[in-house]
C-alpha positions in Angstrom: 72.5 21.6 -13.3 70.1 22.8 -15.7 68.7 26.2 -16.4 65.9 25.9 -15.1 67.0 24.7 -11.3 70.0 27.3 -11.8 67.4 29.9 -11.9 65.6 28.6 -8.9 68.7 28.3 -6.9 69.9 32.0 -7.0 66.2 33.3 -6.6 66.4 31.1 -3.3 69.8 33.1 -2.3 67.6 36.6 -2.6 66.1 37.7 0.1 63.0 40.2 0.6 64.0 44.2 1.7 62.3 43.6 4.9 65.3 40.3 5.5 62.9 37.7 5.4 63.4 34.3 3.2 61.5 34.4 0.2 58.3 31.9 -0.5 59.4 28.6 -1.5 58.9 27.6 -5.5 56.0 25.6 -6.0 56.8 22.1 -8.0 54.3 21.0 -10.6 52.9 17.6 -9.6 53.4 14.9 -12.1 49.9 13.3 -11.9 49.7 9.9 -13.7 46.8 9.9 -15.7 44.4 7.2 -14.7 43.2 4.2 -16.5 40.0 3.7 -17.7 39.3 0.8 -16.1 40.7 1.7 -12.6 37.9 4.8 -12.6 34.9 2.8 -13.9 36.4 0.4 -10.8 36.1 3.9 -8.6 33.0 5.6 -9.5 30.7 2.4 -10.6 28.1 3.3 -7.9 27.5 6.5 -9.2 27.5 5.1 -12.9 24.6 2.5 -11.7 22.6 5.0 -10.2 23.1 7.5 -13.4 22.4 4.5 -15.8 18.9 4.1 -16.0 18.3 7.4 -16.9 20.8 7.8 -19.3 19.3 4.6 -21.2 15.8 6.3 -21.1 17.2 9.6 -22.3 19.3 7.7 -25.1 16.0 5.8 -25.8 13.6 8.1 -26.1 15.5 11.7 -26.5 18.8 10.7 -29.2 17.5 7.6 -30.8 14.4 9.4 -32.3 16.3 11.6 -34.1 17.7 9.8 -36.5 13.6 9.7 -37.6 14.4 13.1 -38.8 15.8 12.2 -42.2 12.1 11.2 -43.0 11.6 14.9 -43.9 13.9 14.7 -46.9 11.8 11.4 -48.0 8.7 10.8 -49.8 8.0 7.9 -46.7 5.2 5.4 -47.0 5.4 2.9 -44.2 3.8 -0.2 -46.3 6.7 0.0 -48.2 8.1 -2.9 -46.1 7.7 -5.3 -43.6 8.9 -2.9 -40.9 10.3 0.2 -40.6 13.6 -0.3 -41.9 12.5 -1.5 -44.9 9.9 1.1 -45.4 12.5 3.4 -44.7 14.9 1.6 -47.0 12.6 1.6 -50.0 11.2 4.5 -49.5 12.2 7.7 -52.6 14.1 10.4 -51.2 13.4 13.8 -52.8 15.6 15.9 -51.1 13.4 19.4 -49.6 10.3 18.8 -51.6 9.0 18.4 -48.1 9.9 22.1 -47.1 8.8 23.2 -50.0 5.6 21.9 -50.1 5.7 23.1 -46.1 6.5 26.6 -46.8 4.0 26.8 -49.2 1.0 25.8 -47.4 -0.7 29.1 -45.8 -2.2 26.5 -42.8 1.7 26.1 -41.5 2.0 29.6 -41.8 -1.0 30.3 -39.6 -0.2 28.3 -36.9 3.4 29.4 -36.9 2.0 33.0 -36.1 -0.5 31.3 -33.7 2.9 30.0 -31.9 4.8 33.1 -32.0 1.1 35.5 -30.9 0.8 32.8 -27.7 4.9 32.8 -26.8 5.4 36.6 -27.0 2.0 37.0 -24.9 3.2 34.5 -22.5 6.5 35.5 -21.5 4.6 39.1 -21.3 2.4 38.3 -19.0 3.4 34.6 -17.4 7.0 34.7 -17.3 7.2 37.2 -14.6 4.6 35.7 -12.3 6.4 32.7 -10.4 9.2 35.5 -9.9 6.7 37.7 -7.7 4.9 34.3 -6.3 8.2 33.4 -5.4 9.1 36.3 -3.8 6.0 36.9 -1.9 6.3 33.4 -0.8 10.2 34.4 0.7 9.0 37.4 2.4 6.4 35.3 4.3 7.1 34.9 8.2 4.8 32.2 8.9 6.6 29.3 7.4 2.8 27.2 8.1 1.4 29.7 6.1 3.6 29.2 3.5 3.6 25.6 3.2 -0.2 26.0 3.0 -0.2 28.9 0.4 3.0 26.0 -1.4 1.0 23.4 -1.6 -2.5 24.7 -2.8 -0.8 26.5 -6.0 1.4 23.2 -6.7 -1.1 21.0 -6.8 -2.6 22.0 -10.2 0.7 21.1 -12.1 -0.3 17.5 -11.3 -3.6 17.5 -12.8 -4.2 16.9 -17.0 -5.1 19.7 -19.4 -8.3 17.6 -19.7 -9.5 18.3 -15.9 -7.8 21.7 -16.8 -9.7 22.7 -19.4 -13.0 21.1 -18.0 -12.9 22.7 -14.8 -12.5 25.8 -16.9 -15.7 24.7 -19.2 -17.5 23.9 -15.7 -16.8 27.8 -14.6 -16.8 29.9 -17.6 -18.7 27.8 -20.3 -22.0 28.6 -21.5 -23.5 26.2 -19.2 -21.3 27.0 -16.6 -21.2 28.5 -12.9 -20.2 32.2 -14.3 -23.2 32.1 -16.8 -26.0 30.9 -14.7 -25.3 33.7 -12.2 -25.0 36.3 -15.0 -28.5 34.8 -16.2 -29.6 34.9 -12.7 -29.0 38.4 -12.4 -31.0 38.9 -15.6 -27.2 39.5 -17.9 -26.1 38.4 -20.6 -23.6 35.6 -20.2 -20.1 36.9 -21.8 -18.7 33.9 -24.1 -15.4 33.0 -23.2 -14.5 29.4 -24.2 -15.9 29.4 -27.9 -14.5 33.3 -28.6 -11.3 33.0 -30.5 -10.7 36.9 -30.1 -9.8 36.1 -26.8 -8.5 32.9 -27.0 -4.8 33.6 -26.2 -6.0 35.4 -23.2 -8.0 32.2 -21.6 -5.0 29.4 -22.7 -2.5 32.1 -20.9 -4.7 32.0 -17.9 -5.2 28.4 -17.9 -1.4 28.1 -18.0 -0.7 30.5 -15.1 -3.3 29.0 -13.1 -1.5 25.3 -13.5 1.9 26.2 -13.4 2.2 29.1 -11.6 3.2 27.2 -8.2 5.8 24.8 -10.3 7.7 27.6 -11.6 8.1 29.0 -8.3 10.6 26.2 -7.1 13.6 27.3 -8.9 12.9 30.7 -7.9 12.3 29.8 -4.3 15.7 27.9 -4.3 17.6 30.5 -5.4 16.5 33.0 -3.0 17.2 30.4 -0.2 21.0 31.4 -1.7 21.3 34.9 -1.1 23.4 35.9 2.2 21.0 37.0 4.6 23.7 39.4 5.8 22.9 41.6 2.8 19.6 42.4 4.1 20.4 43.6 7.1 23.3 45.3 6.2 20.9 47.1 4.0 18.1 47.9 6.2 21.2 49.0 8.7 21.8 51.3 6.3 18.6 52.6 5.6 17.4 50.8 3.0 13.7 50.2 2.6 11.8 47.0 1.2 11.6 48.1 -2.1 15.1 49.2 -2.2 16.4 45.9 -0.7 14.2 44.4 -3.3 15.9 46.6 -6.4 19.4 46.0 -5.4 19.8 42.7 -3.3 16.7 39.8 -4.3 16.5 40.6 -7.9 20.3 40.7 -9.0 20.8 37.3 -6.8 18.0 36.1 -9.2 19.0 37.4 -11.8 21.5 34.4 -13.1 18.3 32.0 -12.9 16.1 34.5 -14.6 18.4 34.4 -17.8 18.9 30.7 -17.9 15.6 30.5 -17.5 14.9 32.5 -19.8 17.1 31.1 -22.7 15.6 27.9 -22.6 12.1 28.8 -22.7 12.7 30.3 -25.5 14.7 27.6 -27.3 11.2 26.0 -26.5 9.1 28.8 -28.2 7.4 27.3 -30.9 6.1 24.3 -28.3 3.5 26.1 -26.5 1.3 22.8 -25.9 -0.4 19.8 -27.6 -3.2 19.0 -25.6 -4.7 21.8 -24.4 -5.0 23.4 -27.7 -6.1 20.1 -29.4 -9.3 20.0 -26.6 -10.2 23.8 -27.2 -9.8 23.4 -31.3 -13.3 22.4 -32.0 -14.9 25.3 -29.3 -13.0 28.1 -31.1 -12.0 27.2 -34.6 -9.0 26.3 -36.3 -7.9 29.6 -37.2 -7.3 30.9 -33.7 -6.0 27.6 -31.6 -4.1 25.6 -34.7 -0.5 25.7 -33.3 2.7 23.7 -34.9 1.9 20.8 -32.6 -1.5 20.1 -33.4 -0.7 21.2 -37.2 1.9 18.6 -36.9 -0.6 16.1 -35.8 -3.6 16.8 -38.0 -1.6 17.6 -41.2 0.7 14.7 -40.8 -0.2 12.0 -38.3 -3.8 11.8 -38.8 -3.4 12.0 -42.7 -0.2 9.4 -42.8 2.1 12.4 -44.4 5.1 11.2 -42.5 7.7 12.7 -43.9 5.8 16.5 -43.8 5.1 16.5 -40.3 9.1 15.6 -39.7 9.8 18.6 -42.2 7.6 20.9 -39.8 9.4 19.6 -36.5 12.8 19.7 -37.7 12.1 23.3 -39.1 11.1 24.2 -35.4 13.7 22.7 -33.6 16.3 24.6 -36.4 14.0 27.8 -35.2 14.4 26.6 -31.3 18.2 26.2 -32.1 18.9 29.6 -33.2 16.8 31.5 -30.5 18.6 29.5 -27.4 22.0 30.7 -29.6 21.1 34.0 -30.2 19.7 34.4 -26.4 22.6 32.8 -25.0 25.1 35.5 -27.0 23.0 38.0 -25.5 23.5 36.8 -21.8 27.1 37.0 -22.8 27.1 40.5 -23.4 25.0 41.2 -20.2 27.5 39.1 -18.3 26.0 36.1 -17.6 27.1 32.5 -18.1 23.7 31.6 -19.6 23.3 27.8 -20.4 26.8 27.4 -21.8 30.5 29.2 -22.4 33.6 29.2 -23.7 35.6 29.7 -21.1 
């Protein structure tokens, strides 16, 4: 007899003061691995129905990346017959790219373009699918709701183009706002083509066509929360506001952070199109972002290799803020998007 089983023998002699045996030992269960082969035979379906989108998310997600080591490259695609070869022939010169980025005061501009519109936005967007959302919960009528759900979702489905033309149909020069303001003998306040308001009218334009799809995370984690706690609480005395304070926002609280963290891990990509149809109306200085800087600095000049340089210096920029704001969740005493344990 071993140790081990000695030791688990006269334990099972002792019994507890009050005369009753004690609790049997638990055994560990020797569980045989499984083969690779006999859980690919097991759980095929759900590989098949996961496989498509892994192959588009491999496609179009992973396999661009390796694109990135343009930006150490002076790249010319008629180097070669395809890419490969342009890619193959093509000088590398290390970061003469990020130099030449870091130097140019246009880059500079629309970074501070990017990080004006992403402070004002999580200012003064962020927080507004929250309250929809909760005015939306608090709603008895559930046809009411589902009226009120569907008019504000219906805008995420439209382009920035009918966007930002139904905005140029209301508040442009020639628009609705301005002929009644000429009607009434004012004058007609310029809102599309003045870029000291710019980040003001793209924020609104935002809200107005998201508002409704942020909501449905929000929405779906109140659906969570123990109704219990709510009448416990109003038992108790507790008013709406209070019920509010201590029960609906820390149950939302988890999804606010993730949230959060990765919007802004996705800072610096405020939007491509509709700050490319607005560029013209109010100039470059106010609506040049690092998407359309990308595009008119490096696509639409064939400078390759700089526009790479620009992205992978914002997703290095996006990297650190979704790691900094995750340590911070930490500390709060949330999961946030990932941990250790």
């Amino acid at each position: 007899m071993t140790a081990r089983n000695a030791t688990v023998a006269a334990g099972s002699d002792r019994t507890r003061p009050d005369g009753s045996p004690p609790p049997p030992v638990p055994r560990r269960r020797n569980r045989r691995r499984q083969s690779l082969r006999s859980r690919l035979r097991r759980d095929w379906q759900l590989l098949a129905m996961v496989a498509p989108g892994f192959v588009i998310l491999l496609v179009f997600s992973y396999v661009p990346i390796l694109g990135n080591v343009i930006a150490f490259q002076d790249y010319n695609p008629y180097l070669g017959d395809n890419p490969l070869q342009a890619f193959l022939n093509s000088n590398w010169i290390g970061f003469g790219q990020f130099q030449l980025l870091f130097e140019d005061p246009a880059f500079w501009d629309a970074f501070r373009n990017t990080l004006a519109i992403t402070a004002f936005q999580l200012v003064f967007f962020f927080p507004l699918p929250i309250v929809l959302a909760i005015m939306l919960h608090n709603l008895l009528s559930s046809r009411l709701r589902g009226v009120i759900q569907t008019v504000v979702y219906l805008p995420h489905f439209f382009s920035w183009v009918l966007v930002v033309s139904f905005f140029v149909a209301m508040l442009g020069g020639a628009g609705l706002l301005a002929q009644t303001m000429r009607e009434a003998g004012l004058q007609p306040w310029n809102i599309m083509t003045n870029p000291d308001t710019f980040i003001i009218l793209v924020t609104v334009e935002a809200v107005w066509k998201d508002i409704g799809w942020g909501t449905i995370v929000f929405l779906a984690a109140l659906s969570t929360i123990d109704q219990s706690l709510y009448e416990a609480a109003a038992a108790d005395g507790a008013g709406r506001w209070r019920r509010l304070w201590h029960i609906t926002l820390p149950g939302l609280r988890p999804v606010i952070v993730l949230l959060l963290i990765l919007r802004l891990g996705d800072a610096l990509s405020v939007g491509f199109e509709q700050f490319l149809l607005q560029r013209n109306a109010v100039g470059r200085q106010a609506s040049e972002v690092l998407d359309t800087f990308v595009y008119h600095f490096s696509i639409a000049t064939g400078n390759y290799g700089y526009g790479a340089a620009a992205g992978l210096f914002k997703a290095a920029v996006g990297l650190c803020l979704i790691l900094a704001a995750n340590r911070v969740a930490h500390m709060l005493g949330e999961r946030g998007v990932y941990s250790k344990s």
